[in-house]
N, C-alpha and C positions, 0 to 999 in steps of 0.2 A: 529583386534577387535576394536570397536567403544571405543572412552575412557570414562571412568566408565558405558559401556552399564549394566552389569550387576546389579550397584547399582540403577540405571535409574529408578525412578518411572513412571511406563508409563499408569496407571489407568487417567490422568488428558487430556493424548494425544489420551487416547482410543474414548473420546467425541469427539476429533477434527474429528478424523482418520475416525467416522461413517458419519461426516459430509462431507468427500471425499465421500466415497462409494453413497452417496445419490445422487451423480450425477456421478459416475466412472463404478456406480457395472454394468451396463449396455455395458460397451463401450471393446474393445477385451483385452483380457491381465487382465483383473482386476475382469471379471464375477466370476471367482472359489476364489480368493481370498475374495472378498466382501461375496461372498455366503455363505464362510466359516467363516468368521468373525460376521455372522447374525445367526449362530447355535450358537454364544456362548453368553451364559446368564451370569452375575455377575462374569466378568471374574478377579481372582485375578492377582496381579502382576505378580508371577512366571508363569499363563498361558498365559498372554500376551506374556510374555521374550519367550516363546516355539512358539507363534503364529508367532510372527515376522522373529524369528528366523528360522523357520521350512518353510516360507512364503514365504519370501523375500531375494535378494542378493544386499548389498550394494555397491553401485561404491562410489570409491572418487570423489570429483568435483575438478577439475584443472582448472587453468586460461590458454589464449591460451600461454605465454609465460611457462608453465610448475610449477608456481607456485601454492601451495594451500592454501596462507592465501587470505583472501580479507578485506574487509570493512564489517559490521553489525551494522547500524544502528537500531534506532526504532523508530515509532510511534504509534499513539492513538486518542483515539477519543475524543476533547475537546469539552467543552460547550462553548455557545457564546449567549448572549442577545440580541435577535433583536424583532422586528416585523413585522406584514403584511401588514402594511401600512410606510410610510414614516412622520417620524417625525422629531423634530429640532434632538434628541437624535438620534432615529434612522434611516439616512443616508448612508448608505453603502450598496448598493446593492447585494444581493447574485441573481445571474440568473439561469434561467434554460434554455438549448440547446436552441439558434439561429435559425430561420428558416431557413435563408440561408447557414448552417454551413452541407458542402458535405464530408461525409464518403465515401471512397472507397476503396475497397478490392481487393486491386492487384491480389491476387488470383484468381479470377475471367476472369482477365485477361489472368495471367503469374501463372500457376499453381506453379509452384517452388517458388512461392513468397506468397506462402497460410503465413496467418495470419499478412501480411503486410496492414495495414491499411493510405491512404493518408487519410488529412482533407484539407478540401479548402473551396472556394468559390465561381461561377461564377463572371467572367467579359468581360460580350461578352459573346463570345465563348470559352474564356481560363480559366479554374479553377486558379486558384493563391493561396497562403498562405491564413489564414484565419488572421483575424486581430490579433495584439500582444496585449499583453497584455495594453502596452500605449495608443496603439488604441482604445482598450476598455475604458478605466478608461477615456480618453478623448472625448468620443463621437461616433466614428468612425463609431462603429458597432450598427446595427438594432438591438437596445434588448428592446426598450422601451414596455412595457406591458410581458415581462419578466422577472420578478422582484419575484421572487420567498420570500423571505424576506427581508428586513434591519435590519443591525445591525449598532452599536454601536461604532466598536472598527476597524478599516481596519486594523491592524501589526491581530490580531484574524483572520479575514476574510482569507488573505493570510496565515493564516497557516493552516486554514481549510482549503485551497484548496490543501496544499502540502498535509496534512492528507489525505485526501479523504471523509472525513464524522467527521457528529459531530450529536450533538443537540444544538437544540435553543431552549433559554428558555422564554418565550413572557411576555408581562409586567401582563397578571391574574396568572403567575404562574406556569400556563401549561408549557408540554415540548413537542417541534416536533423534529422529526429524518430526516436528510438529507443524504442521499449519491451521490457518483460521477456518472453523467448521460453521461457527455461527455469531451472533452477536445479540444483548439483550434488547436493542430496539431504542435504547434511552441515547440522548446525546453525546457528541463529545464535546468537554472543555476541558479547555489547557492548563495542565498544573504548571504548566513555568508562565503561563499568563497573571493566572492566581498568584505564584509568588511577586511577582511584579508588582501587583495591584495591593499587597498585601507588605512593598514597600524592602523585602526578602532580595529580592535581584533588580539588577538595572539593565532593561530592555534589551540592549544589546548582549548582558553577559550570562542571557538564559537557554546555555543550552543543555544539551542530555547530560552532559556533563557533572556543568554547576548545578543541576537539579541535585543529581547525586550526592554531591558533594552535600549540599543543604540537608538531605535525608541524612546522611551520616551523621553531621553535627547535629540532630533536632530528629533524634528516634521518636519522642515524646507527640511530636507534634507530624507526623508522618502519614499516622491513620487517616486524621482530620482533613490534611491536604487530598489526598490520593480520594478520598469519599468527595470534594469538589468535582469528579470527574464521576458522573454514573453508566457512563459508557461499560459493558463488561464484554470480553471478547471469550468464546470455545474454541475447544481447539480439539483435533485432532491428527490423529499419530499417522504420518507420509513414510512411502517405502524408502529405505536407503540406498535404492537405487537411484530416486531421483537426484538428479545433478543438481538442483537450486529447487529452493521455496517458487509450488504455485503464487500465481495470479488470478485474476477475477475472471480471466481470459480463460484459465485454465491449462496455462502451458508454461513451462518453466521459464520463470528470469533470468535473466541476462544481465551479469554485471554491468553498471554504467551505462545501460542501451536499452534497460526496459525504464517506465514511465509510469507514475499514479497519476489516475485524471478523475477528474469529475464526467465520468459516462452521459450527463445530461446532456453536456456538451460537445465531451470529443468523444469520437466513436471507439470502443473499445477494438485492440490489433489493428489501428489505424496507424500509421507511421507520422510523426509529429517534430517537426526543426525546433530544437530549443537554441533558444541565443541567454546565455547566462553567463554566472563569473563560476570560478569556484569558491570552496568554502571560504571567508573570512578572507579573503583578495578581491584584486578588481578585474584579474589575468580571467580572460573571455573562454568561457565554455560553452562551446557550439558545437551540435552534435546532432544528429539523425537518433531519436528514439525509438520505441514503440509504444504507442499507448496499450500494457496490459495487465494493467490492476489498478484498483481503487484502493479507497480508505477514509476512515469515518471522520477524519479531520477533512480531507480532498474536498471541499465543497467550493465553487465558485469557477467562471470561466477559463482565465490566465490562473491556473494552478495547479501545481506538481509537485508531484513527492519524487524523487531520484533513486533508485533504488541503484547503493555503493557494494553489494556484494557481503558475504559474510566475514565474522570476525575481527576481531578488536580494532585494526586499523580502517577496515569500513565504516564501524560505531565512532569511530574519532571524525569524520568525515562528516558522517550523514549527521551527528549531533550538533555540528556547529553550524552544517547548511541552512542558512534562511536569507537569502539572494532576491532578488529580482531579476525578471526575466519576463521574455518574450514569448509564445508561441504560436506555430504555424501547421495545421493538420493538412499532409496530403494526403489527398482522394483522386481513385483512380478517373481517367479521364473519361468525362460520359457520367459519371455517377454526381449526382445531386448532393451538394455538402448536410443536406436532411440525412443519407442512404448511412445507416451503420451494421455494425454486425445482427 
């Protein structure tokens, strides 16, 4: 039994859960369960609990060494002040995708390697790394007339790239939506790990926060940090119609109820029981998510990123979140815990 599934409010995940189906209900394994879930009208809790239940078969998620806690993070989608032009103010480039920036799909190649994607660059004739992120920030790379906005604030900027998406907010007032278009192919590592190891923070009191804080005292030493991370993210500009930042899914999040995973593992718009605390307490967060987005920290079996929703009270949230936790993906009944989107 999932723990407290049966107290589980699951009206709030029922939204997320259709927003799988809008891109699942088509694909094998998920056609009778979506179809079946589109007959049911104003469905209360207790016929949810019978849906899921009567539907699906839960696997626990194990790490390869056999254990089942992992890491659960969180993120959100922050605001940041920039505009379209470059000013004394704002200065900070956000770009969008590189011309010369090559995607390529092993699978294509080497079918056993379906959804391994390299990024690179020609030189010559040899593709190579695409530039890091120091390369960037110093010149390196062709982005000029890429400039998608400026902002204001670089420790902001770098944290919208770790988010994935935010809004800007322009100096008449207006607001645009940006989400992740592409990424430079290089790794991520943690500047609040770096601080740590560097002696800066104490383990537990690294988070979005204290990062920030640290930047503000230590402009000098800012660059230096933030170049430990060669991860660089693009971005692109989302209609303001949409209600929330995409996902990897390609369908809008859901405060509190959508999920970043490691896709090796759990199938992306799969529905996934987290058993967790909340932030910086011991008080049990158990909930029905969806698994529908990734993220370039997201690597390992038991691990998730929480996506807390936009603006400042969400970023107070999602930055102190680093919990452990349990998770359990269900798959429709009949379908092979192999079967994903």
């Amino acid at each position: 039994m999932l723990p407290d599934w049966r107290t589980v409010d699951l009206q709030p995940a029922w939204a997320a859960f259709w927003q799988s189906c809008n891109v699942l209900k088509n694909k094998p394994g998920w056609q009778t369960i979506c179809a079946r879930a589109s007959e049911m009208t104003q469905p209360d809790n207790n016929s949810l609990h019978a849906f899921f239940e009567q539907g699906f078969t839960p696997y626990q998620v194990y790490n390869p060494d056999g254990t089942s806690q992992g890491l659960i993070t969180g993120y959100y989608e922050p605001k940041l002040y920039g505009s379209r032009v470059r000013t004394a103010r704002f200065r900070y480039p956000l770009y969008g995708p590189p011309d010369d920036l090559l995607t390529i799909d092993m699978g294509d190649v080497y079918p056993q390697l379906k959804d391994l994607h390299l990024r690179g660059r020609l030189q010559g004739n040899r593709v190579v790394p695409y530039y890091s992120r120091s390369e960037i920030d110093n010149g390196k790379a062709p982005l000029a007339g890429h400039e998608l906005f400026w902002v204001d604030n670089a420790v902001d900027l770098f944290f919208l790239q770790i988010q994935g998406s935010g809004r800007i907010e322009l100096p008449d007032g207006s607001m645009v939506k940006v989400g992740y278009a592409e990424q430079n192919g290089q790794p991520y590592n943690s500047i609040g790990r770096k601080l740590v190891e560097m002696g800066a923070l104490k383990l537990e009191d690294a988070s979005m926060q204290n990062i920030k804080l640290w930047a503000e005292q230590h402009p000098d030493k800012l660059a230096a940090l933030m170049e430990q991370n060669p991860s660089y993210v693009f971005f692109r500009e989302l209609p303001n119609s949409l209600p929330a930042p995409l996902g990897a899914l390609g369908v809008p999040l859901t405060n509190e109820y959508s999920l970043a995973v490691d896709a090796r593992t759990i199938p992306l718009g799969a529905p996934v029981f987290l058993s967790t605390t909340y932030p910086n307490t011991t008080e049990p967060l158990n909930r029905l998510m969806l698994a529908q987005d990734t993220g370039g920290a997201i690597k390992g079996a038991v691990r998730g990123d929480f996506f807390w929703g936009f603006g400042e009270q969400a970023g107070t949230q999602a930055g102190r979140m680093k919990q452990t936790g349990q998770m359990w993906v269900l798959f429709p009944k009949g379908a092979e815990p192999a079967l994903g989107p």
